[in-house]
C-alpha positions as CSV (number, residue, x, y, z in Angstrom):
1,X,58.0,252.9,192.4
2,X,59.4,250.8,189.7
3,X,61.2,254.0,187.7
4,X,64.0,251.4,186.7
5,X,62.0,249.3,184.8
6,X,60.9,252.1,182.3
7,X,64.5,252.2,180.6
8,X,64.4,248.3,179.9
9,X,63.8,247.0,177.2
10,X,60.4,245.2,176.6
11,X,61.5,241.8,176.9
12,X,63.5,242.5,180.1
13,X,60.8,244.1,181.3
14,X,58.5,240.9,180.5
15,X,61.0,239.3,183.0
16,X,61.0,241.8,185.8
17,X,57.3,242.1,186.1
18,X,56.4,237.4,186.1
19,X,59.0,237.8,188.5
20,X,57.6,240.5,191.0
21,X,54.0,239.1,190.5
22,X,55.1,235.5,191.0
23,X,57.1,236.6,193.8
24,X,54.6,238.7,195.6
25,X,52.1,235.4,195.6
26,X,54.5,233.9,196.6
27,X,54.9,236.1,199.4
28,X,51.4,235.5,200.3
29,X,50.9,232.1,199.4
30,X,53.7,231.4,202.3
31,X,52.5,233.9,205.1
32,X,48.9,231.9,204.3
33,X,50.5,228.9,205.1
34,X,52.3,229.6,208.2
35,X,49.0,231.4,209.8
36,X,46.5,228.7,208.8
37,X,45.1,230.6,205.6
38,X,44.6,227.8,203.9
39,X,42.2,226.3,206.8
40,X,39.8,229.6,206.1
41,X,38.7,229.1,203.2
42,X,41.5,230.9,201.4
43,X,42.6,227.9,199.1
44,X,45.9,228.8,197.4
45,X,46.3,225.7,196.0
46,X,43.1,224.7,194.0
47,X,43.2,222.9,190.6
48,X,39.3,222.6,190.9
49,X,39.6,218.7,192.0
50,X,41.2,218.0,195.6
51,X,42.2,215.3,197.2
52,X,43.2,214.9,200.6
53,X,45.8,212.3,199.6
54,X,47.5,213.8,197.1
55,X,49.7,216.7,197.7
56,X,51.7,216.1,194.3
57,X,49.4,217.9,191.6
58,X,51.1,218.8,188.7
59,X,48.5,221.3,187.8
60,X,47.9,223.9,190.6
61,X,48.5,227.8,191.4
62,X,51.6,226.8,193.6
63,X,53.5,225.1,190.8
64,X,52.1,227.6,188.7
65,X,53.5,230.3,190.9
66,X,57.0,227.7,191.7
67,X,57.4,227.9,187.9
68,X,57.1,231.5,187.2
69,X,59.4,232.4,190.1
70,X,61.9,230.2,189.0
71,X,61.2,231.0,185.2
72,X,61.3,235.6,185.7
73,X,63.8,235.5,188.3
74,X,66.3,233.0,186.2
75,X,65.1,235.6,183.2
76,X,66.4,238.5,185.2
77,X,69.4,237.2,186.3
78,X,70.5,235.9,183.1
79,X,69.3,239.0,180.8
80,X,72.5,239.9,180.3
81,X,74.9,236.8,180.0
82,X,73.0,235.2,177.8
83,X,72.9,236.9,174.1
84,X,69.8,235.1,172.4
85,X,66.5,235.2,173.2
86,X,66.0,231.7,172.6
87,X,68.5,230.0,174.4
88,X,67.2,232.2,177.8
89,X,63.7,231.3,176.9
90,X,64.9,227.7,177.0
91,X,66.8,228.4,180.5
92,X,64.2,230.3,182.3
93,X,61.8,227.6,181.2
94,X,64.6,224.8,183.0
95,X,65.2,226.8,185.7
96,X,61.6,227.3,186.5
97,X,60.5,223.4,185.7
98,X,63.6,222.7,188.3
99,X,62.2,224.8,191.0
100,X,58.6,222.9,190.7
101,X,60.7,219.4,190.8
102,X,62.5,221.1,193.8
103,X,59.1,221.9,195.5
104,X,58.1,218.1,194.4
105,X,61.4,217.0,196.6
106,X,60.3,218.9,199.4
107,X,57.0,218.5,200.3
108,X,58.0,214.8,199.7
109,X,60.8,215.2,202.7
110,X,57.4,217.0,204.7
111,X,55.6,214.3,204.4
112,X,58.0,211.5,205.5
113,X,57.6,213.7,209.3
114,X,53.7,213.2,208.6
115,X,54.1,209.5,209.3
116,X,52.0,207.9,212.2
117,X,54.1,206.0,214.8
118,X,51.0,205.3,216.8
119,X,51.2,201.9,219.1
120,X,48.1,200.0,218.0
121,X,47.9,196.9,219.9
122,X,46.1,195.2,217.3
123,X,49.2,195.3,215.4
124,X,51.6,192.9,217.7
125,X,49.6,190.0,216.0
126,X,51.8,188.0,214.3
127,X,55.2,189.7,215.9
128,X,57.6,188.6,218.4
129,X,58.8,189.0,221.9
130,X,60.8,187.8,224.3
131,X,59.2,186.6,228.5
132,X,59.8,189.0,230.4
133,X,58.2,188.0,233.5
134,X,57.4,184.0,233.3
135,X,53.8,182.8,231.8
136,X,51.7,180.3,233.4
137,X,50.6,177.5,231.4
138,X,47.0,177.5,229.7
139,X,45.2,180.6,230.6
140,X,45.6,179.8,234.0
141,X,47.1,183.8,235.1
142,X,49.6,186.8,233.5
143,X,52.7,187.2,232.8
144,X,54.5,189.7,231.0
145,X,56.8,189.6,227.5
146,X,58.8,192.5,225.6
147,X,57.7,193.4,222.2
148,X,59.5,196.0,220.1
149,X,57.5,198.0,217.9
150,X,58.8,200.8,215.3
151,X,61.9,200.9,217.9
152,X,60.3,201.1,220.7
153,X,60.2,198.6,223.4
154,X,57.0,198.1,225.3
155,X,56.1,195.5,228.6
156,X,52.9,193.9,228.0
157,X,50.3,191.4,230.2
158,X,50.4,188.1,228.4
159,X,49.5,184.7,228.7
160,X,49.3,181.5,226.5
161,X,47.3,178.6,226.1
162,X,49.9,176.3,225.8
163,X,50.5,172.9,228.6
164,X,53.6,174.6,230.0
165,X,54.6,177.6,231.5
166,X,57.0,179.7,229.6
167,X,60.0,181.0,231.5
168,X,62.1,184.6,231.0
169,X,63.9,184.4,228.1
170,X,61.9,182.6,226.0
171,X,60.6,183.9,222.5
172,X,57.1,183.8,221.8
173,X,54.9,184.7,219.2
174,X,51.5,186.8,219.6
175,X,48.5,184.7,218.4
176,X,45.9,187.1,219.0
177,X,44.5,189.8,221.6
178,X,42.0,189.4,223.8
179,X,40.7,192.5,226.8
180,X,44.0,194.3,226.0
181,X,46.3,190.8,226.8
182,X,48.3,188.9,224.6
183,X,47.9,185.2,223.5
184,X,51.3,184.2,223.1
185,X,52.6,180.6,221.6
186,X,56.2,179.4,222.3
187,X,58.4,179.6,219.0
């Protein structure tokens, strides 16, 4: 199966072989991941201490098996342009600390789509809006203001404890939440 590698020298051969193990666990650290292996039990990425929170550890099989990918494969390809040892030693070593800093990039771009965007009405307290539809003066019924949240606009019941009424238009601050309505104060 691998006839080609017999006529190589040693240190080439080194090379071909990190590079076909690193990228056949590769291989199947990625099919893992996009069927749910990890979820089973089948932990590809164990350094012995996990945490839920942090996805960056320097020390694990993946960078382990990021570094070795980059590090055989940069070997291979560069076998032959590069005349001493030591200087692709040096390279490979680069090339494979690059692709774990490239992983590092990544799963920091993944985890920017992780982010929760959930309304949580227990968050307006303290924001602003504008009266939509007008609020009657101390407690007395509902109206209705316009808050934005994370972009998103959203009509909600409100009603203040303030002498007057406030009309459309007018901006208003939330002073706290009580039964799913907002306590609004004129600004």
């Amino acid at each position: 199966m691998f006839e080609f590698l017999e006529n190589l020298p040693p240190f080439h051969q080194g090379f071909w072989y990190i590079a076909l193990a690193a990228s056949l666990v590769f291989l199947i650290q990625t099919v893992l991941t996009f069927i749910g292996g990890d979820s089973d039990g089948l932990d590809m990425d164990s350094d012995g201490d996990m945490h839920v929170d942090s996805p960056f550890q320097l020390f694990s099989l993946r960078n382990m098996i990021n570094f070795l990918l980059g590090f055989g494969w940069s070997g291979v390809a560069f076998y032959n342009s590069i005349g001493s040892k030591a200087l692709l030693i040096i390279i490979s070593i680069l090339i494979g600390l690059g692709f774990v800093i490239l992983f590092f990039i990544l799963i920091a771009q993944i985890m920017k789509l992780t982010e929760d965007n959930t309304f949580k009405i227990n968050d307006l307290i303290g924001k602003t809006g504008e009266v939509y539809i007008p609020i009657p003066a101390k407690l007395e019924g509902k109206g209705k203001i316009l808050i934005s949240v994370n972009g998103t606009n959203h009509e909600l019941h409100a009603m203040t404890e303030s002498e007057e009424s406030l009309p459309s238009g007018y901006a208003v601050r939330v002073i706290y939440i009580s039964d799913k309505t907002l306590i609004v104060s004129k600004i």
